[in-house]
C-alpha positions as CSV (number, residue, x, y, z in Angstrom):
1,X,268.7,162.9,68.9
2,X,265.1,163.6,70.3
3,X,263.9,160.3,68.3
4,X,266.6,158.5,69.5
5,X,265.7,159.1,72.9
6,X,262.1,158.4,72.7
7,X,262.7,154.9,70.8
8,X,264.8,153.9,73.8
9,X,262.0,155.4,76.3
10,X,259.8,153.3,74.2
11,X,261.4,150.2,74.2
12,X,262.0,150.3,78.0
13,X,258.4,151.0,78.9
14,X,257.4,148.0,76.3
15,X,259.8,145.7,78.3
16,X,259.0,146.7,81.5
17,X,255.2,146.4,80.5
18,X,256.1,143.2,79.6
19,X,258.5,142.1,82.6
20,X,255.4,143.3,84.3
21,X,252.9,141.2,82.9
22,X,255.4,137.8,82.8
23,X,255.2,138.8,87.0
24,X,252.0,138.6,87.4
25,X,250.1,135.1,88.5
26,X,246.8,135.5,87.6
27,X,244.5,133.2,89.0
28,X,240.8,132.4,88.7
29,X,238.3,131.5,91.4
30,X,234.6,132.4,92.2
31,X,234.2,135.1,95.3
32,X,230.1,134.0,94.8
33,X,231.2,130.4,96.3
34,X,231.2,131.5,99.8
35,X,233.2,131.2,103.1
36,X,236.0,130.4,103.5
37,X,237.0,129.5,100.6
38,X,236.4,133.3,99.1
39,X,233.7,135.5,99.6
40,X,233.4,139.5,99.6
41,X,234.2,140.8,103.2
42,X,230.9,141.5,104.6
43,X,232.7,144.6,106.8
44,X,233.9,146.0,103.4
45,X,232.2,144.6,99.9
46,X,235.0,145.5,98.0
47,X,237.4,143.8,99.5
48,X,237.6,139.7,99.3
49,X,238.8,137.3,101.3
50,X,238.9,133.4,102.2
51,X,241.3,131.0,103.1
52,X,242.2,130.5,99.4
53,X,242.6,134.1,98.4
54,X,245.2,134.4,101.7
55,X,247.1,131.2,99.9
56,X,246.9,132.6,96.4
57,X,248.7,135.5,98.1
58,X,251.7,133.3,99.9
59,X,252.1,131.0,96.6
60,X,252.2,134.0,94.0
61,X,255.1,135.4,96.7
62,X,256.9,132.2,97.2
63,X,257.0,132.1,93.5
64,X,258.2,135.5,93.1
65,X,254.9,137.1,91.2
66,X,252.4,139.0,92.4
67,X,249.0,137.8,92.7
68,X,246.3,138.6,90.6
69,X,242.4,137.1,91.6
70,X,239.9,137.0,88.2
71,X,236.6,136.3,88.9
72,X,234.8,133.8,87.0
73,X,231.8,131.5,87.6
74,X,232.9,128.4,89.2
75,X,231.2,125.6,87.2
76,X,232.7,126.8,83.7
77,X,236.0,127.6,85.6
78,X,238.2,125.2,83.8
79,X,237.1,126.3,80.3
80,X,238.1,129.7,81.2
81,X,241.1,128.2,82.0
82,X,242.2,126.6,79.0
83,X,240.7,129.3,77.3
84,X,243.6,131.0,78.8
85,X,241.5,133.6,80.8
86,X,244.2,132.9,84.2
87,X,247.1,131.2,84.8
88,X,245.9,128.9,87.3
89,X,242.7,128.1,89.2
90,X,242.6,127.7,92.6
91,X,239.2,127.6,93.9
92,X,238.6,124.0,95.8
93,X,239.4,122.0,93.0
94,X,239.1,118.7,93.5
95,X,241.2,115.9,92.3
96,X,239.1,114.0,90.1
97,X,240.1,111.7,86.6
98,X,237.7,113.3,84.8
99,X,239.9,116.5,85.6
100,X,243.1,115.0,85.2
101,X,241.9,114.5,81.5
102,X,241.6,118.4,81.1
103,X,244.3,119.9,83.0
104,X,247.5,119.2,85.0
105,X,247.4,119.9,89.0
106,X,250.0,120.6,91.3
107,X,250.6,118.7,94.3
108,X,247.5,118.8,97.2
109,X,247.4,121.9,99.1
110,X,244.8,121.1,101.2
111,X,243.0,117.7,102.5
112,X,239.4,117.0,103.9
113,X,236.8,115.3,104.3
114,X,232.8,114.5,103.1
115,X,230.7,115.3,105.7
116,X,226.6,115.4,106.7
117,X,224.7,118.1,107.5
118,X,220.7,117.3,108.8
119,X,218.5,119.2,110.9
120,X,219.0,119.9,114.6
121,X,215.9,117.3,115.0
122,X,217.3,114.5,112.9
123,X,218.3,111.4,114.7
124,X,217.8,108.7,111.8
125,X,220.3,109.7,109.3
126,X,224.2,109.2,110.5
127,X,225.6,106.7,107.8
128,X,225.3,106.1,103.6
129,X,222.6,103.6,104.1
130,X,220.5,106.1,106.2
131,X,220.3,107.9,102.9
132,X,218.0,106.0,100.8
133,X,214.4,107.1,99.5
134,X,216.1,110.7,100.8
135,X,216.9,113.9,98.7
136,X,220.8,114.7,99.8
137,X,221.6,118.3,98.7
138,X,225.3,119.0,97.4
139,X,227.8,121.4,95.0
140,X,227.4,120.4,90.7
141,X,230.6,118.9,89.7
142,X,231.8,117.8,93.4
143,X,233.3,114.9,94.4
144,X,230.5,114.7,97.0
145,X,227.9,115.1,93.8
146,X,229.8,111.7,92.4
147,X,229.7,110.4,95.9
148,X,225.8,110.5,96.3
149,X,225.6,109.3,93.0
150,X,227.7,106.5,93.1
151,X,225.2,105.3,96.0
152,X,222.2,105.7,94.3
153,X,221.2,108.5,96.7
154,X,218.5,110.8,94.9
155,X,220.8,115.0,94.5
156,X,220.2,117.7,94.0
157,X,222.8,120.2,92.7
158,X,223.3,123.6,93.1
159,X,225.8,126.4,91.7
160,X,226.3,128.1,95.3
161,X,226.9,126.6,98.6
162,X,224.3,129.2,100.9
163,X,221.0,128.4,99.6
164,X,221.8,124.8,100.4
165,X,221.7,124.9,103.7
166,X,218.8,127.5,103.7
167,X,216.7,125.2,101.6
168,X,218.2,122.1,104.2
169,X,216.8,124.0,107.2
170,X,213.7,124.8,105.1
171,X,213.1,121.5,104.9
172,X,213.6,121.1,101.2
173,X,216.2,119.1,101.8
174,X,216.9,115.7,104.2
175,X,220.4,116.2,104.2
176,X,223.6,118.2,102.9
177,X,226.7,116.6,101.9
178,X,230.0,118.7,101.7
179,X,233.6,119.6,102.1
180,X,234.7,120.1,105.4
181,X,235.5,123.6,105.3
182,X,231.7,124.1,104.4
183,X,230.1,121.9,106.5
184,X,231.9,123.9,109.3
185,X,231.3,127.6,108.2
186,X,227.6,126.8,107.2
187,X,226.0,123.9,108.9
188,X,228.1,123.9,112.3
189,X,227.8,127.5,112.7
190,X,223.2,127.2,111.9
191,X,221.8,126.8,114.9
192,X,219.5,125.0,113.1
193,X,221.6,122.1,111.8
194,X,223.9,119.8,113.2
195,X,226.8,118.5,110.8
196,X,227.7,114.6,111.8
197,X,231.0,113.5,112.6
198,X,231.6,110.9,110.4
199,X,233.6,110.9,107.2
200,X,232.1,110.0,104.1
201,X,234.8,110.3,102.1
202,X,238.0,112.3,101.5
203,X,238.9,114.7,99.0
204,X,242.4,116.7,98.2
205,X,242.3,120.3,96.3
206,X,245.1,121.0,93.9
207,X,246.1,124.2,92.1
208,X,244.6,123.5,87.9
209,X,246.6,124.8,85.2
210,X,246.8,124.2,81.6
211,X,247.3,121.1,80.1
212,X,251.7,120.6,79.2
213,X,252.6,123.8,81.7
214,X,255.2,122.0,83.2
215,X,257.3,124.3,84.2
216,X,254.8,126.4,85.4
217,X,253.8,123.0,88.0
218,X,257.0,122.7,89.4
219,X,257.3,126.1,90.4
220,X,253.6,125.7,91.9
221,X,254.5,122.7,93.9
222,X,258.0,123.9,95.0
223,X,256.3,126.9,96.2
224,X,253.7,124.8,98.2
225,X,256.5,122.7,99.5
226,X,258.3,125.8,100.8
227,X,255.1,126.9,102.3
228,X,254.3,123.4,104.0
229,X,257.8,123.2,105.3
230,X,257.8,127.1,106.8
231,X,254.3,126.2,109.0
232,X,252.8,129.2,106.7
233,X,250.4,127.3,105.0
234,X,249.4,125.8,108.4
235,X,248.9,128.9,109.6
236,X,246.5,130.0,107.0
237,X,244.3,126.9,107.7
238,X,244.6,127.6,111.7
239,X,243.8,131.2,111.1
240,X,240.2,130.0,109.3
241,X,239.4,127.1,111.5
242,X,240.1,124.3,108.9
243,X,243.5,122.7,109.9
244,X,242.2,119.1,110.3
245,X,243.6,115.7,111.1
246,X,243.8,114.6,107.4
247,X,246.3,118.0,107.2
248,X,247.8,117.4,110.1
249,X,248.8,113.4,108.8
250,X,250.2,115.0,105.7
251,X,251.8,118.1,107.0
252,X,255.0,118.0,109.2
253,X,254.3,120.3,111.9
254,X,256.9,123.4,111.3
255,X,255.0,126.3,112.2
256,X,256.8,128.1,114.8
257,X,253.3,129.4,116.4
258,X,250.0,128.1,116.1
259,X,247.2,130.7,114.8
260,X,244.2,131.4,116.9
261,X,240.8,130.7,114.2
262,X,240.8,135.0,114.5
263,X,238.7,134.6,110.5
264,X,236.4,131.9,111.5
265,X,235.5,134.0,115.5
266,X,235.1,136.5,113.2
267,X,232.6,135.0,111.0
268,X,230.7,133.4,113.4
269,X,230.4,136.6,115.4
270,X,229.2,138.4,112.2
271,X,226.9,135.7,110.9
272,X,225.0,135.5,114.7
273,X,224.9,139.2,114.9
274,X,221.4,141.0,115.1
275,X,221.9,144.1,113.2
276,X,219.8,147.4,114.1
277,X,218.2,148.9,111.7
278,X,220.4,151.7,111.4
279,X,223.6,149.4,111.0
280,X,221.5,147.3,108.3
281,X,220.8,151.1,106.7
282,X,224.7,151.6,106.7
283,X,225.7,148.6,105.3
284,X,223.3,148.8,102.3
285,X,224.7,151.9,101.7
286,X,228.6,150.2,101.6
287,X,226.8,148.3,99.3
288,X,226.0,151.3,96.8
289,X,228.8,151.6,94.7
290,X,229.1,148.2,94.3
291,X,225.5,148.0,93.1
292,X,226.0,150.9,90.8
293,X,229.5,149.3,89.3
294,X,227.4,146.5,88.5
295,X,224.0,148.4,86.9
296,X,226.1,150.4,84.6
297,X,227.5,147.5,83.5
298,X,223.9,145.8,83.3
299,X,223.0,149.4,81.2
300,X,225.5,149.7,79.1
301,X,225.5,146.0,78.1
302,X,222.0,145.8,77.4
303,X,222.1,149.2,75.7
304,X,224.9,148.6,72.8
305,X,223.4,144.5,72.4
306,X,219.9,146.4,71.9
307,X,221.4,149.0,69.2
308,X,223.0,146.4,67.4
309,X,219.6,144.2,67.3
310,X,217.3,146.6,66.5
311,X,220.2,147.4,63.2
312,X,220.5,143.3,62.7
313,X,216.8,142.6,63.0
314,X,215.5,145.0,60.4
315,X,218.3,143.8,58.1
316,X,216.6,140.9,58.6
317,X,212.8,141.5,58.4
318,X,213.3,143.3,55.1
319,X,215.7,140.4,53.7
320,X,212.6,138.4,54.7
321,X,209.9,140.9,52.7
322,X,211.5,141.9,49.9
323,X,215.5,140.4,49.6
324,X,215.7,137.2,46.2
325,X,214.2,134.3,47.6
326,X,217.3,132.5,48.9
327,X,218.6,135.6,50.8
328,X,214.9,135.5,52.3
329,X,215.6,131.7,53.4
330,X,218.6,132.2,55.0
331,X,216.9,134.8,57.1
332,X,214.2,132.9,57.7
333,X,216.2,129.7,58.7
334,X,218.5,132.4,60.8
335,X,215.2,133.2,63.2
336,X,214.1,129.7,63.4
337,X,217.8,128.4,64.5
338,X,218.2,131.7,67.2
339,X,214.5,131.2,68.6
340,X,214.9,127.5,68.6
341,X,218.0,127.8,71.0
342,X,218.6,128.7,74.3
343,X,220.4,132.0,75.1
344,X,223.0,130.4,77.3
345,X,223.9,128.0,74.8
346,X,224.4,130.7,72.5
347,X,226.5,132.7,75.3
348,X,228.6,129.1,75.6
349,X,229.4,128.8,71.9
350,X,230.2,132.6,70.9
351,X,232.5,132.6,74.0
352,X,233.8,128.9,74.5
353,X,233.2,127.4,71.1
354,X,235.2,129.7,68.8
355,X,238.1,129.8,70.7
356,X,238.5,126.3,68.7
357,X,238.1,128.2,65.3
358,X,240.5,130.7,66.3
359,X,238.1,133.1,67.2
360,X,238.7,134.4,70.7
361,X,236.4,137.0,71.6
362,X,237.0,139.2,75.2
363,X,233.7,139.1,77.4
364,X,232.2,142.3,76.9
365,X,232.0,141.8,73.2
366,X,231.4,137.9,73.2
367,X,228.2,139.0,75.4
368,X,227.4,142.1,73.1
369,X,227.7,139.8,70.1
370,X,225.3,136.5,72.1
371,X,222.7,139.7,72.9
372,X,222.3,141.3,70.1
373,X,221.9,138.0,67.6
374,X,219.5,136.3,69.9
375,X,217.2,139.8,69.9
376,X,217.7,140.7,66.3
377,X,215.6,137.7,66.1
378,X,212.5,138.4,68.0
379,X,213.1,141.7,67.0
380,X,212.5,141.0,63.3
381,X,209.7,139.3,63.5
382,X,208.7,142.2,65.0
383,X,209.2,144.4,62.6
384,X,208.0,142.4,60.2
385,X,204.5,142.1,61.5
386,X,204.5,145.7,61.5
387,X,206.0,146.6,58.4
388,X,203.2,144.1,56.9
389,X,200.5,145.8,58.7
390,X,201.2,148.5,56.7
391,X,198.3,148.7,54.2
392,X,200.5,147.7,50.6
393,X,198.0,150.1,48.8
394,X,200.8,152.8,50.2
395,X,203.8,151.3,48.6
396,X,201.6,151.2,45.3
397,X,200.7,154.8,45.6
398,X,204.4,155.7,46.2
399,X,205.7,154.0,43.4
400,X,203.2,155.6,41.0
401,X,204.3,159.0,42.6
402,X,207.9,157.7,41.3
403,X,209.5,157.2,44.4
404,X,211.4,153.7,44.3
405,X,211.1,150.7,46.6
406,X,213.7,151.8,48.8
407,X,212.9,155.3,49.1
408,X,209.1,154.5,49.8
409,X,209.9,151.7,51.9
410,X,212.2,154.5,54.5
411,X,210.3,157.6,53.4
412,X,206.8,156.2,53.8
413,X,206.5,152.8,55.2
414,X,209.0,152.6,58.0
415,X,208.2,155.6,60.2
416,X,204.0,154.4,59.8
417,X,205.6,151.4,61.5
418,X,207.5,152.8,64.5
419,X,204.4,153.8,65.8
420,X,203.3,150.0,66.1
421,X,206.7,148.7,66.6
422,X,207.7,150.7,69.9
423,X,205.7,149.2,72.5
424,X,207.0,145.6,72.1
425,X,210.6,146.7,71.3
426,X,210.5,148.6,74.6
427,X,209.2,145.4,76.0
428,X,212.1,143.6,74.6
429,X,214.9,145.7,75.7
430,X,213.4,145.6,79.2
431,X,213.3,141.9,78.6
432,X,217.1,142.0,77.5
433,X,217.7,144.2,80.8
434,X,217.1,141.4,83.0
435,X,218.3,138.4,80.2
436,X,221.7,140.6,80.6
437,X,222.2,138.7,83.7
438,X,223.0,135.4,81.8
439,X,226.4,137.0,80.8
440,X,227.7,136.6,84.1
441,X,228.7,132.5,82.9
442,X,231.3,134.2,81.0
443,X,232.8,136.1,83.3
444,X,231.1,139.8,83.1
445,X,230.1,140.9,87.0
446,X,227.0,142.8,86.1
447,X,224.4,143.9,88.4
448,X,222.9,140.1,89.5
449,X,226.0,138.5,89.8
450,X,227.0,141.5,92.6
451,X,223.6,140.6,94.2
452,X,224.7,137.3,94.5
453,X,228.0,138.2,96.0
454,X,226.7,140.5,98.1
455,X,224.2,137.7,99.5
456,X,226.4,135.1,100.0
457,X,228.5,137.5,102.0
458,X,225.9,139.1,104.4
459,X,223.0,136.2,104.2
460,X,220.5,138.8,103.2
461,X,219.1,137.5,100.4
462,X,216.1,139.3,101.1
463,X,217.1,142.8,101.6
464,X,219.5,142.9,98.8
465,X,217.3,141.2,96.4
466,X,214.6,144.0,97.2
467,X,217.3,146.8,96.3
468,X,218.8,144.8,93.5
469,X,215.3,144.4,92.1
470,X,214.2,148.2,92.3
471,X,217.3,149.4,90.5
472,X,216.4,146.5,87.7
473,X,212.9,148.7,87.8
474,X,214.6,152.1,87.7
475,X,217.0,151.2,84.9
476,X,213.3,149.7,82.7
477,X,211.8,153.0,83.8
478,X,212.8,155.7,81.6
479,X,212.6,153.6,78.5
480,X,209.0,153.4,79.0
481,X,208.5,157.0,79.3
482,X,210.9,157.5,76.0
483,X,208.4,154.8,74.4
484,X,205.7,156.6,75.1
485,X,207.3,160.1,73.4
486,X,208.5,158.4,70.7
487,X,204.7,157.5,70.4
488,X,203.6,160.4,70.5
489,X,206.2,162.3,68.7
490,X,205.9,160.3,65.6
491,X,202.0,159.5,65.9
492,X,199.9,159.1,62.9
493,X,196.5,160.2,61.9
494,X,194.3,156.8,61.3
495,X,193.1,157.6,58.3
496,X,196.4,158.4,56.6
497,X,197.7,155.0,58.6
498,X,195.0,153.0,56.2
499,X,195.9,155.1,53.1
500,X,192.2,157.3,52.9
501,X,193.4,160.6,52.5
């Protein structure tokens, strides 16, 4: 009877796990893009908002599901979706063919336009022919990007939409070219820019989702239809300052009130805002736990990847020294091929690429697995070098003692060379401490990609960077000093380190 009763509790916790799970809409965007689209609240870090996040929320409702946000780096953000990673994306997609050959799109949720940002002092650039022999600043993978260079108009591209306007005002830049919504929130809003009137093109952002989910588009554009037709989705738009003309010509105007722009007062306000120094005090420390979240991450991370390459990389060095000659080969050919390749392409294809084998690896381990190869190679060579400097009239002596090659080799050899070994391997995990930001491309939120969220949100690049960079120096810290007592602790005399006894 008992059994009976706990294969039925079972079975209705594994279906209502599952009922769960079918009623959740999970849906991928970047809160590192900025406002409005999303961007972490700068009055509370760990909470986001945007324009997109608030119609995320209505469209998962309309559609009966709840809504589920999964962060994920914008420029890979439709390989994590067919990687199945979210349901849907819905992040300022653009409509685009070479998009359309990937994935499927829902009808347009929001229209806009292209518009110029130049400095306040600027009076010769207003039109596309005013660009030439300029450098026009803009988002990689934007129709604006394909727009500048269908003209012939000298880009440059950048992953996040702040430092394009800071390098604009800098002077870096003659001009920025963007969506609407951005040129309002960042270059209208800069007292030191001006963004021109004029419409340089138009663009339409639709939700992505996997290519043959048709079901799952209908539902998506029923749900946008119902939210068009109930003045809701106008509302969102009014509430953030974007409703435009190219929404209003495509909208019916149904919204039984019109929204004062309450989210974009609100970020002006905060964005013009002198801060004391004890508010800036407080708001670093609202900062803290996010900070902390992300160095434990960064610390555990970097910690396991290091184990494992320390384990992989004097596999390797002694298949190198003393494995049959083709083992020794294909070790040798392994370093060349890891030290020969960037660690992001590695990252790409351990996390991307064998998805197509069937291999489908979650984050954590994908970047555990891209670490630890990549560092097992620098660390054998490593180890090699000092297993080598070794003077080989000890392995001679230890065999004539009748120890074997294995025994001398971990008995005699190998602790002589963690005395030589330790300073660069502490150099390498340090190294591998601040490489560990590279994971963030597939989709781990370690300890840089919070600084860079935290930025965009507050526009303090500076002070951030400063704190981000001293906990980097705290985390490297106590390695050293456990380098140095491992030093110590297993320190040899010299002359039994050259075999004079």
């Amino acid at each position: 009877m008992r059994f009976g009763i706990f294969l039925l509790w079972g079975i209705l916790s594994l279906n209502c796990t599952l009922y769960a799970e079918q009623n959740i809409l999970k849906w991928g965007g970047d809160a590192n893009g900025g406002a409005p689209y999303l961007l972490l609240d700068p009055q509370n870090p760990r909470k986001i908002i945007g324009f997109e996040y608030d119609v995320a929320e209505a469209l998962a409702r309309e559609m009966g599901m709840q809504a589920q946000f999964v962060q994920h780096q914008w420029d890979n953000i439709i390989p994590g979706l067919n990687r199945g990673n979210f349901d849907i994306v819905l992040n300022g997609i653009e409509i685009t063919p070479a998009r359309k050959a990937e994935v499927d799109f829902s009808t347009p949720y929001f229209y806009t336009d292209e518009l110029l940002t130049v400095r306040k002092d600027e009076t010769n650039i207003h039109d596309w022919e005013d660009l030439d022999g300029k450098k026009v600043g803009t988002l990689k993978e934007s129709v604006a990007e394909r727009l500048l260079n269908e003209h012939g108009v000298a880009v440059a591209s950048y992953e996040d939409q702040t430092p394009i306007y800071d390098d604009l005002a800098f002077g870096r830049l003659n001009a920025v070219l963007m969506d609407q919504p951005i040129a309002l929130y960042y270059g209208s809003i800069d007292l030191r820019l001006k963004t021109l009137p004029k419409s340089l093109g138009k663009v339409a952002y639709a939700v992505c989702v996997r290519k043959g989910q048709t079901e799952l588009v209908e539902k998506i554009n029923a749900a946008i239809k119902r939210l068009i037709a109930s003045g809701e989705l106008r509302n969102i738009y009014e509430r953030w300052g974007v409703w435009n003309n190219d929404m209003a010509r495509e909208f019916p105007d149904n919204s039984p009130k019109h929204e004062e722009a309450t989210q974009f007062k609100a970020y002006v306000e905060n964005f013009h805002k002198q801060s004391s120094f004890e508010n800036r005090i407080e708001q670093y420390k609202s900062y803290a736990p996010m900070l902390l979240n992300g160095a434990l991450m960064t610390l555990k991370l970097s910690s396991l990847a290091m184990i494992c390459a320390i384990i992989l990389g004097l596999f390797i060095a002694l298949s190198r020294l003393y494995a049959p000659k083709p083992i020794a080969v294909l070790a040798f050919a392994f370093v060349e091929i890891i030290r020969g390749t960037p660690l992001l392409i590695q990252l790409f294809l351990i996390y991307y690429g064998l998805p197509n084998l069937g291999i489908k690896l979650n984050p954590f381990v994908a970047a555990i697995i891209g670490l630890a190869l990549n560092y097992s190679a620098y660390e054998s060579e490593i180890y090699r070098a000092s297993i080598s400097a070794i003077p080989h009239a000890q392995m001679e002596a230890s065999l004539a003692l009748g120890l074997n090659r294995w025994q001398a080799l971990f008995h005699i050899i190998i602790p002589q060379a963690i005395r030589i070994v330790m300073p660069p391997m502490t150099n390498d995990f340090i190294s591998l401490l601040k490489d560990s930001s590279l994971v963030s491309v597939i989709t781990l939120v370690e300890l840089t990609r919070v600084y860079g969220q935290l930025a965009a949100a507050s526009y303090d690049y500076l002070g951030v960077g400063l704190i981000t960079a001293f906990i980097y120096f705290l985390m490297g810290v106590p390695f050293v000093r456990l380098s140095r007592w491992i030093e110590k602790r297993y320190s040899f005399d010299s002359h039994t380190l050259h075999g004079v006894h």
